[in-house]
HTML snippet that shows the backbone in 3Dmol.js (N, CA, C, O; Angstrom):
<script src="https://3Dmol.org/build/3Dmol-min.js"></script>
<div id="view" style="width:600px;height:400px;position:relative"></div>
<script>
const pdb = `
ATOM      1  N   UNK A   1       0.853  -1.165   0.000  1.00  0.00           N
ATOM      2  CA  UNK A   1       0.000   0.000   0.000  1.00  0.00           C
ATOM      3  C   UNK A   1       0.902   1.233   0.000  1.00  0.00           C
ATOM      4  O   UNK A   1       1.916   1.271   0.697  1.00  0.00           O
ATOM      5  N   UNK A   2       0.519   2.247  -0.796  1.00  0.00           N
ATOM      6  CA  UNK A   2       1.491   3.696  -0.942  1.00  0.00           C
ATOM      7  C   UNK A   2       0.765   4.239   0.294  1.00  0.00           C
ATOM      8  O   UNK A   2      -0.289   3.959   0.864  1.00  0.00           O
ATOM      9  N   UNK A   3       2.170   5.506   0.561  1.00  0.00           N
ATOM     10  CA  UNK A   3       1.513   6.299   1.185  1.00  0.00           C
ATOM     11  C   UNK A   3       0.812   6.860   1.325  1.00  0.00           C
ATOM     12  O   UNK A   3      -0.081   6.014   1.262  1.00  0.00           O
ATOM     13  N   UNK A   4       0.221   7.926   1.535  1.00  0.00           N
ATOM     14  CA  UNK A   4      -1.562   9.053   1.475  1.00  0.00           C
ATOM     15  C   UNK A   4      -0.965   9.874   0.096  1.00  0.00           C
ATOM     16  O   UNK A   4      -1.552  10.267  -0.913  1.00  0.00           O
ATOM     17  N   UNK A   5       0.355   9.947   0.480  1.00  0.00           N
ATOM     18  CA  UNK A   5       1.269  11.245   0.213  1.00  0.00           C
ATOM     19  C   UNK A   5       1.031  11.035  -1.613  1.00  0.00           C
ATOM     20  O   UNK A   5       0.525  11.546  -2.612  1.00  0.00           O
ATOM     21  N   UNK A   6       1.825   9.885  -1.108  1.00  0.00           N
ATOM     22  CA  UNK A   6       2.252   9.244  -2.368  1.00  0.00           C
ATOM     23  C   UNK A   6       0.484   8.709  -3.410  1.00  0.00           C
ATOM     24  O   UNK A   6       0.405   8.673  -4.638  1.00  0.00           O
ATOM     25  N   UNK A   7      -0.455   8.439  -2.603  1.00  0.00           N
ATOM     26  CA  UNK A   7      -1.258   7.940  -3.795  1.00  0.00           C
ATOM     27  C   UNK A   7      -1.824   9.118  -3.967  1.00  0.00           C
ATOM     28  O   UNK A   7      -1.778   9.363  -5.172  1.00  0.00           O
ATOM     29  N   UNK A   8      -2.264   9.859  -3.467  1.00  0.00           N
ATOM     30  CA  UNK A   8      -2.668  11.762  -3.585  1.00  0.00           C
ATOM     31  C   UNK A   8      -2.156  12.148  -5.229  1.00  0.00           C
ATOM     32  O   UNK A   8      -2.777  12.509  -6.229  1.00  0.00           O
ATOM     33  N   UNK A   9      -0.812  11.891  -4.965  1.00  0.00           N
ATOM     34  CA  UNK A   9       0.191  12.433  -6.098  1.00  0.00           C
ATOM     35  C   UNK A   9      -0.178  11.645  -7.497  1.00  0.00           C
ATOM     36  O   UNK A   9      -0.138  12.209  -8.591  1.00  0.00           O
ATOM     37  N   UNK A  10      -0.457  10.588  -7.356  1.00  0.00           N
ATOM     38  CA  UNK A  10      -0.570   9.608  -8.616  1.00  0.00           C
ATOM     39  C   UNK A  10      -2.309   9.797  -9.246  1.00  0.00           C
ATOM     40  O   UNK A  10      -2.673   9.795 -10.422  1.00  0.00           O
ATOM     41  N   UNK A  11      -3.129   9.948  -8.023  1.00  0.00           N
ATOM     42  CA  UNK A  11      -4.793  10.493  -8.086  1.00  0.00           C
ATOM     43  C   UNK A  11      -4.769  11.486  -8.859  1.00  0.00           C
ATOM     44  O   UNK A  11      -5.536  11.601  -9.815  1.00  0.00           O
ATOM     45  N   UNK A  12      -3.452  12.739  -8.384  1.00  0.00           N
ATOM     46  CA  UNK A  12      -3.693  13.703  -9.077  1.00  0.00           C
ATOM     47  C   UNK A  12      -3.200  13.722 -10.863  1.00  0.00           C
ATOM     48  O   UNK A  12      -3.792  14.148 -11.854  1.00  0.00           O
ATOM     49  N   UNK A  13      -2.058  13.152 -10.716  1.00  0.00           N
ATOM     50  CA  UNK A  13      -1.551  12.506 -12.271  1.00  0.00           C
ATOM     51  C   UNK A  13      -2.988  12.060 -12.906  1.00  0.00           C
ATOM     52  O   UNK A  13      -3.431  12.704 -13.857  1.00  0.00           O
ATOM     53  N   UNK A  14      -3.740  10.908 -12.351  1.00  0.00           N
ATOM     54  CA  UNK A  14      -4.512  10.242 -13.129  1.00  0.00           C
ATOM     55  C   UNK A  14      -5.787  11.332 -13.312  1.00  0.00           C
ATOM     56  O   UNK A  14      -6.484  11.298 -14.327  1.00  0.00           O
ATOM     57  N   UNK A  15      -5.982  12.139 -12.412  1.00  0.00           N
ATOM     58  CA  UNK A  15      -7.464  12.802 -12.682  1.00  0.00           C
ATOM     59  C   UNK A  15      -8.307  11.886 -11.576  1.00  0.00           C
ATOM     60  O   UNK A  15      -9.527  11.878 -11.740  1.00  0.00           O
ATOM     61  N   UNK A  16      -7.878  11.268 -10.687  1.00  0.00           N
ATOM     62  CA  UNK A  16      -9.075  10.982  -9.500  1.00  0.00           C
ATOM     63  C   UNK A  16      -9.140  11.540  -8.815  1.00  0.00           C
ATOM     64  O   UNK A  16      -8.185  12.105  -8.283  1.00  0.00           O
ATOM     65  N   UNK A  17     -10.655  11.679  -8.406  1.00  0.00           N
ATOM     66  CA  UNK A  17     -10.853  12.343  -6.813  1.00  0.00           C
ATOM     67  C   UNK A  17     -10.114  12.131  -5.637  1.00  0.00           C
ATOM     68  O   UNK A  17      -9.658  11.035  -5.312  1.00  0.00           O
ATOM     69  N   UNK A  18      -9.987  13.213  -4.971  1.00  0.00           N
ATOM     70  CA  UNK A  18      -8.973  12.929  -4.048  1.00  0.00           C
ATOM     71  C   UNK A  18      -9.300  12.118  -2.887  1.00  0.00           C
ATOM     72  O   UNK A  18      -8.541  11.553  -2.100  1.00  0.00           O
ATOM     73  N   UNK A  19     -10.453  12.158  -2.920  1.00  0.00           N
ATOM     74  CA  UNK A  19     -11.147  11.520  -1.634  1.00  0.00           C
ATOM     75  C   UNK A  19     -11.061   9.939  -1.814  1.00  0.00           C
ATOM     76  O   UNK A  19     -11.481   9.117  -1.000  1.00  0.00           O
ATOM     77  N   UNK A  20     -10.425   9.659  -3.059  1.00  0.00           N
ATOM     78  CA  UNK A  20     -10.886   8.234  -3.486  1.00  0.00           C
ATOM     79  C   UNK A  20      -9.124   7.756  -3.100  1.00  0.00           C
ATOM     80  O   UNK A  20      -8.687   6.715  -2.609  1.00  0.00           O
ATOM     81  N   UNK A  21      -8.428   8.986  -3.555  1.00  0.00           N
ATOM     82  CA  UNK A  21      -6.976   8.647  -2.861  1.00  0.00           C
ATOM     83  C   UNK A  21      -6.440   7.921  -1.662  1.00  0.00           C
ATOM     84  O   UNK A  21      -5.548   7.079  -1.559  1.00  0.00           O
ATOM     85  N   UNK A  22      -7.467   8.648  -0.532  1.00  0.00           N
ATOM     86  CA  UNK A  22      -7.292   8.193   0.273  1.00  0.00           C
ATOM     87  C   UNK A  22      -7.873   6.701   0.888  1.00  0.00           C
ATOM     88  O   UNK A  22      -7.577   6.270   2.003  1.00  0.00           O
ATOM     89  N   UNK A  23      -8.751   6.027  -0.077  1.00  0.00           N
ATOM     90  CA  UNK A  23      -9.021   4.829  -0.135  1.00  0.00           C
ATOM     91  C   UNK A  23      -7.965   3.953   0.369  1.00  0.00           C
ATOM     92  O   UNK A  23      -6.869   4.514   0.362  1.00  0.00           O
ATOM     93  N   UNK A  24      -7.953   2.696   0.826  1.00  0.00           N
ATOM     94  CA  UNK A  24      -7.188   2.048   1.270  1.00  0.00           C
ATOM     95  C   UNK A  24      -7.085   1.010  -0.032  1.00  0.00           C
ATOM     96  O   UNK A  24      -6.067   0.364  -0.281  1.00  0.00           O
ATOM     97  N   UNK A  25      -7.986   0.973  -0.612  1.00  0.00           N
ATOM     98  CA  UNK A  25      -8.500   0.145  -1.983  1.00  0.00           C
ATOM     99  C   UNK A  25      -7.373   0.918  -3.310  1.00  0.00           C
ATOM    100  O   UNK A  25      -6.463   0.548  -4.051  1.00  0.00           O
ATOM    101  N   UNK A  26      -7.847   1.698  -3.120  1.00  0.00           N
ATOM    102  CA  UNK A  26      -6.894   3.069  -4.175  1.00  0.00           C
ATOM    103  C   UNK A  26      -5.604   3.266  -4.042  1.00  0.00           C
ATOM    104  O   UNK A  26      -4.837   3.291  -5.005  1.00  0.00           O
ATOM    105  N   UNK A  27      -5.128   3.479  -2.424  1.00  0.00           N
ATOM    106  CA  UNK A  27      -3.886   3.409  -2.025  1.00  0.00           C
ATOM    107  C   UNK A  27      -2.748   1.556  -2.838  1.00  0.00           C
ATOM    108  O   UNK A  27      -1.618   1.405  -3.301  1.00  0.00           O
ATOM    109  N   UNK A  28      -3.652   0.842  -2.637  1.00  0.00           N
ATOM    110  CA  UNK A  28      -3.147   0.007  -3.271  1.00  0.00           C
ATOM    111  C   UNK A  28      -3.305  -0.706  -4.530  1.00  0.00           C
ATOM    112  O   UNK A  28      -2.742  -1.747  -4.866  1.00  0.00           O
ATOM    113  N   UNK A  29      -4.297   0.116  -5.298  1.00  0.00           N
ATOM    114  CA  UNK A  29      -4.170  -0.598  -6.662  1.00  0.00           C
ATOM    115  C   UNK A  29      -3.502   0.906  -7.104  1.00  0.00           C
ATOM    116  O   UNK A  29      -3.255   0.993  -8.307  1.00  0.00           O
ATOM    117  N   UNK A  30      -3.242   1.867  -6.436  1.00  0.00           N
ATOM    118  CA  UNK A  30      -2.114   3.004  -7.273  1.00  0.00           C
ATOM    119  C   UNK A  30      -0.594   2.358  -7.184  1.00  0.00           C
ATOM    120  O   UNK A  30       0.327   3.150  -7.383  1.00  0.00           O
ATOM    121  N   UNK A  31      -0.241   0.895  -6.883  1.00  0.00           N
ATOM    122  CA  UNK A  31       0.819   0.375  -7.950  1.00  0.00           C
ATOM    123  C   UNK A  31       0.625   0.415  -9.150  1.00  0.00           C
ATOM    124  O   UNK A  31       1.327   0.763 -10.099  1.00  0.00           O
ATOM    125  N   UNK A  32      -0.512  -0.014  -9.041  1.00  0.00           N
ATOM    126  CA  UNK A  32      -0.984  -0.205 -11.101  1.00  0.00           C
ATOM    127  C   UNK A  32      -1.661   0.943 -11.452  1.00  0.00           C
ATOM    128  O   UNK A  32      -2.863   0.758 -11.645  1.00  0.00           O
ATOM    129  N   UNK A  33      -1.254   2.100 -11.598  1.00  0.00           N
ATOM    130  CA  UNK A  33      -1.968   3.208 -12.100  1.00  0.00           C
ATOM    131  C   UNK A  33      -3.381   3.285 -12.848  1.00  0.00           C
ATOM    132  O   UNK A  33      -4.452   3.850 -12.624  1.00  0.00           O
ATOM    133  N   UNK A  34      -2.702   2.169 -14.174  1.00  0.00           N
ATOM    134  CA  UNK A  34      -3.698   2.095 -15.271  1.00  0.00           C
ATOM    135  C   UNK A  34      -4.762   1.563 -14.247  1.00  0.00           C
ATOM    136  O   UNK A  34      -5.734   2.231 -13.895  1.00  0.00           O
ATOM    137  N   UNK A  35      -4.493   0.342 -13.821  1.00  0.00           N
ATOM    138  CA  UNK A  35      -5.613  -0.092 -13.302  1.00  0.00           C
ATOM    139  C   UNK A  35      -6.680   0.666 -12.190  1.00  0.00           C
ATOM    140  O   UNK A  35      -7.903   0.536 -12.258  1.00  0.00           O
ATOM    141  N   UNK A  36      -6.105   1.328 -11.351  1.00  0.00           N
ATOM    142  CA  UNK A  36      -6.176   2.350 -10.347  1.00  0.00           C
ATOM    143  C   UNK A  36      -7.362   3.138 -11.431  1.00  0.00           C
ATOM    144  O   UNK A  36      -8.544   3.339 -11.153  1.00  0.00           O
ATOM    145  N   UNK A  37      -6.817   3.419 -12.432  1.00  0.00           N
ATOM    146  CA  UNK A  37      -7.732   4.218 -13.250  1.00  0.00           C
ATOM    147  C   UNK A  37      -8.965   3.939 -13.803  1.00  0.00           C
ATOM    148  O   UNK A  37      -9.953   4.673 -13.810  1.00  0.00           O
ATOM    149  N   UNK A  38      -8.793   2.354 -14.467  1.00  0.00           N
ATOM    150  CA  UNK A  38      -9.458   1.595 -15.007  1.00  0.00           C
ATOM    151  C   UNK A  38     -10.551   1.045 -13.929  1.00  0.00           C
ATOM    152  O   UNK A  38     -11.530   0.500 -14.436  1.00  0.00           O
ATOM    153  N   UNK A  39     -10.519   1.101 -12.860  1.00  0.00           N
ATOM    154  CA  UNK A  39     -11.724   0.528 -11.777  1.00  0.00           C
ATOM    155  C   UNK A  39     -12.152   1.646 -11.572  1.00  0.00           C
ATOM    156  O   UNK A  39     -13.357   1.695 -11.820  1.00  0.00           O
ATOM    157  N   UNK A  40     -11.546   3.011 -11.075  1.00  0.00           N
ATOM    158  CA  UNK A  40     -12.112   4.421 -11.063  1.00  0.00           C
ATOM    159  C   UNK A  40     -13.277   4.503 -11.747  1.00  0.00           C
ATOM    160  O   UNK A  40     -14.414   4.726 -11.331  1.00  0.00           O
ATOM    161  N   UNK A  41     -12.820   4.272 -12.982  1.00  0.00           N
ATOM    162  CA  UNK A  41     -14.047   4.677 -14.262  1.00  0.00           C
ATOM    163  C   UNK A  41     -15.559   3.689 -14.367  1.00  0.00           C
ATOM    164  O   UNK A  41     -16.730   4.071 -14.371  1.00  0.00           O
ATOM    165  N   UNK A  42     -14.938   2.184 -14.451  1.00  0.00           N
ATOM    166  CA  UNK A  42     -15.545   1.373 -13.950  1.00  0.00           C
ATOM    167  C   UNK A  42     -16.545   1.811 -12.513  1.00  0.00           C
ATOM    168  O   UNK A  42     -17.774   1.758 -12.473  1.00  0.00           O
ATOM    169  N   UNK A  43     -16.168   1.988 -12.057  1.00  0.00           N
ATOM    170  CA  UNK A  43     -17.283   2.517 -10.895  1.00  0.00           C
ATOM    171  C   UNK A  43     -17.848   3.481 -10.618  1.00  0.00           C
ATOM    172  O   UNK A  43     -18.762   3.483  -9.793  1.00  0.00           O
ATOM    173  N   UNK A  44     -17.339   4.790 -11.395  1.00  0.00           N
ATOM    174  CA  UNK A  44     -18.123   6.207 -11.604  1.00  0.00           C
ATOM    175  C   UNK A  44     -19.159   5.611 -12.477  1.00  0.00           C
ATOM    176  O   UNK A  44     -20.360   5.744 -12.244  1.00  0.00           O
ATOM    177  N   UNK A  45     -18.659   4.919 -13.538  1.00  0.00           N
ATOM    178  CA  UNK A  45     -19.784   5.060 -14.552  1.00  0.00           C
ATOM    179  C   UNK A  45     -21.094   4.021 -13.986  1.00  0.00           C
ATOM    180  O   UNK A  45     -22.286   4.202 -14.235  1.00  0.00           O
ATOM    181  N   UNK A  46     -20.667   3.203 -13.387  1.00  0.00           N
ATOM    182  CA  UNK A  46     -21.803   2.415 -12.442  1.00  0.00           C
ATOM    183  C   UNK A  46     -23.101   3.249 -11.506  1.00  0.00           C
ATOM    184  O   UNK A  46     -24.328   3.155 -11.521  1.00  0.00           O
ATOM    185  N   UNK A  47     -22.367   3.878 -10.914  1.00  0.00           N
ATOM    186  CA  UNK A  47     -22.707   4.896  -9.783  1.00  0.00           C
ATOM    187  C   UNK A  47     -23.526   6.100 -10.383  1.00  0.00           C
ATOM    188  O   UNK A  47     -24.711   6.256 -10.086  1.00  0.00           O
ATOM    189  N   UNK A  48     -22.946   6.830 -11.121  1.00  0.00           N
ATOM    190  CA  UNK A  48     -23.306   7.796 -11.492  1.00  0.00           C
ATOM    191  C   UNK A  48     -23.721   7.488 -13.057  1.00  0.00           C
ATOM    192  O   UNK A  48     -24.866   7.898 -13.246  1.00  0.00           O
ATOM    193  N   UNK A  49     -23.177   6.925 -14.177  1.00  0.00           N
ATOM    194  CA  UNK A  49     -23.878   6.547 -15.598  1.00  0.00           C
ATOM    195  C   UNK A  49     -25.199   6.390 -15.639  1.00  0.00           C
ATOM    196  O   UNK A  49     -25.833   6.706 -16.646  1.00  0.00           O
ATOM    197  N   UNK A  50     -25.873   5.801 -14.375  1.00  0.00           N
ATOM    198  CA  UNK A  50     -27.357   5.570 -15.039  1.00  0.00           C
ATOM    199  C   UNK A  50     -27.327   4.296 -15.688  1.00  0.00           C
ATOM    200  O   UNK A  50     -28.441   3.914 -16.045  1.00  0.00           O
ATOM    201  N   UNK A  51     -26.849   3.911 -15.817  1.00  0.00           N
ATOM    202  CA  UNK A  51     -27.014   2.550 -17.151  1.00  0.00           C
ATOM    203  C   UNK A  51     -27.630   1.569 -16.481  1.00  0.00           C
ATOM    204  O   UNK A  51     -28.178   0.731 -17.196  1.00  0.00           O
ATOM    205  N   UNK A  52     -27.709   1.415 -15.278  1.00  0.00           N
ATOM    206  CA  UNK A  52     -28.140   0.688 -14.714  1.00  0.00           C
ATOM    207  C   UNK A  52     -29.173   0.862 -13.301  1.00  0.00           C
ATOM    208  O   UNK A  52     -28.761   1.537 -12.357  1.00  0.00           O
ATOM    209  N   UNK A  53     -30.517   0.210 -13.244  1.00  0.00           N
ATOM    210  CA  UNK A  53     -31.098   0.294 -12.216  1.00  0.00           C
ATOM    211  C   UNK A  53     -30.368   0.199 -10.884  1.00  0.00           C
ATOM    212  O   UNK A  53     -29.297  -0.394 -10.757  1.00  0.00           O
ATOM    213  N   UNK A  54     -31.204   1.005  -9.606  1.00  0.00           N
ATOM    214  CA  UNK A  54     -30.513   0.841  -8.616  1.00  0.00           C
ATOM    215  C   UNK A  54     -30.285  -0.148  -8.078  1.00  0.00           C
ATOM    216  O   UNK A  54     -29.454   0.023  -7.186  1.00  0.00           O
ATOM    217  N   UNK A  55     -30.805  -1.699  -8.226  1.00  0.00           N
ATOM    218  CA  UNK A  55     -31.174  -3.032  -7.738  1.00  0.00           C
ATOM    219  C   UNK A  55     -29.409  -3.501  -8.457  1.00  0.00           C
ATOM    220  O   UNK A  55     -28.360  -3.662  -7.833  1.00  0.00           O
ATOM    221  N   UNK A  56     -29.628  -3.591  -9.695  1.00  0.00           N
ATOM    222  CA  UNK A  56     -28.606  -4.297 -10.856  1.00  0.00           C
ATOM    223  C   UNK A  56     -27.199  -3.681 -10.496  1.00  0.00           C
ATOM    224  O   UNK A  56     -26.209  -4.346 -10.190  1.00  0.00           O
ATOM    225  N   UNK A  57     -27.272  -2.143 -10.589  1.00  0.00           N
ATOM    226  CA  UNK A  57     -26.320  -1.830 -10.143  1.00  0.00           C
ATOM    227  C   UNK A  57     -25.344  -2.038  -9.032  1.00  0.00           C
ATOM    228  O   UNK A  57     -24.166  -1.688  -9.106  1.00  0.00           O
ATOM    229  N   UNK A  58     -26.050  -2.800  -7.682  1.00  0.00           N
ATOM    230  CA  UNK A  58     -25.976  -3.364  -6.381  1.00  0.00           C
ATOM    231  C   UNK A  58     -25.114  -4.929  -6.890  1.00  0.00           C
ATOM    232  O   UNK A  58     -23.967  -5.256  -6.584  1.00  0.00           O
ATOM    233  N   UNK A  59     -26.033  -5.641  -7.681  1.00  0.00           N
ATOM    234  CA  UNK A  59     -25.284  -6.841  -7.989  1.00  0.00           C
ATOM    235  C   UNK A  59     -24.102  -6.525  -8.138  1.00  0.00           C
ATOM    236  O   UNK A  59     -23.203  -7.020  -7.458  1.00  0.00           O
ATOM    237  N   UNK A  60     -23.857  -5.383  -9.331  1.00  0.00           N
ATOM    238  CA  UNK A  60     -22.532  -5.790 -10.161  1.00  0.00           C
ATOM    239  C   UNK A  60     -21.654  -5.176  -9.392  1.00  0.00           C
ATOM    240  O   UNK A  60     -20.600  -5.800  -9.269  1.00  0.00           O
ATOM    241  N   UNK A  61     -21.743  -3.827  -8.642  1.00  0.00           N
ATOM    242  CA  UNK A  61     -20.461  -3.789  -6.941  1.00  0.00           C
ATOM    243  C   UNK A  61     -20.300  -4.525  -6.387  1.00  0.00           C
ATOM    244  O   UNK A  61     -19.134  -4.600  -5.999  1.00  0.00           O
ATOM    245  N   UNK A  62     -21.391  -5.778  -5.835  1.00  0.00           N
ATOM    246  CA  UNK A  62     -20.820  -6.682  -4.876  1.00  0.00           C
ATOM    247  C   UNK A  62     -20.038  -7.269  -4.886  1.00  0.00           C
ATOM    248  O   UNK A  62     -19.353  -7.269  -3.862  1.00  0.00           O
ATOM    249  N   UNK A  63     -19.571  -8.255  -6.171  1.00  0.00           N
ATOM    250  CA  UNK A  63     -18.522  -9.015  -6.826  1.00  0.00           C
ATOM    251  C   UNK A  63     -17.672  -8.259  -6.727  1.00  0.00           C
ATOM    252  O   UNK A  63     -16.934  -8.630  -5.814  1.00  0.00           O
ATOM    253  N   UNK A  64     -17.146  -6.851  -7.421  1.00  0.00           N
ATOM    254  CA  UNK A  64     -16.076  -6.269  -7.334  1.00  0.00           C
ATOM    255  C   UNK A  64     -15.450  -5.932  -5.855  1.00  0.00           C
ATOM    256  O   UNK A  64     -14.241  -6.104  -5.698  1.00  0.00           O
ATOM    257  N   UNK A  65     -16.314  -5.420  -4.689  1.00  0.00           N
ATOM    258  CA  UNK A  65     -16.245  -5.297  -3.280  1.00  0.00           C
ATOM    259  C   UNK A  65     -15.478  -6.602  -2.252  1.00  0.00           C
ATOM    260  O   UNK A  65     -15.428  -6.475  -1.028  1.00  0.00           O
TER     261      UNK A  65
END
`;
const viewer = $3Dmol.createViewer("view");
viewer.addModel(pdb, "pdb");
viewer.setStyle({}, {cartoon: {color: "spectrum"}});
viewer.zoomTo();
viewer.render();
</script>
């Protein structure tokens, strides 16, 4: 797991919220940046996209959680 310091810095490189920096989840997939990024998006667009009912949407976080 990076530091606060340190995943802050890479959040800010990538364009994530900072609040998500401080994730303990975030803190450690910011080894893998891309990926760090790639679940980011993955889960904004869940959350906030709409694409999915609020029920469905529940399924498909749990697995990832």
């Amino acid at each position: 797991m990076l530091s606060p310091e340190s995943s802050l810095a890479i959040a800010e490189e990538l364009g994530l919220h900072e609040a998500l920096a401080k994730l303990n989840i975030f803190r450690t997939l910011s080894r893998r940046p891309k990926t760090a990024k790639a679940i980011s998006d993955l889960l904004h667009s869940l959350l906030f996209g709409a694409a999915l009912d609020h029920r469905m949407r529940e399924f498909v976080i749990l697995p990832i959680g």
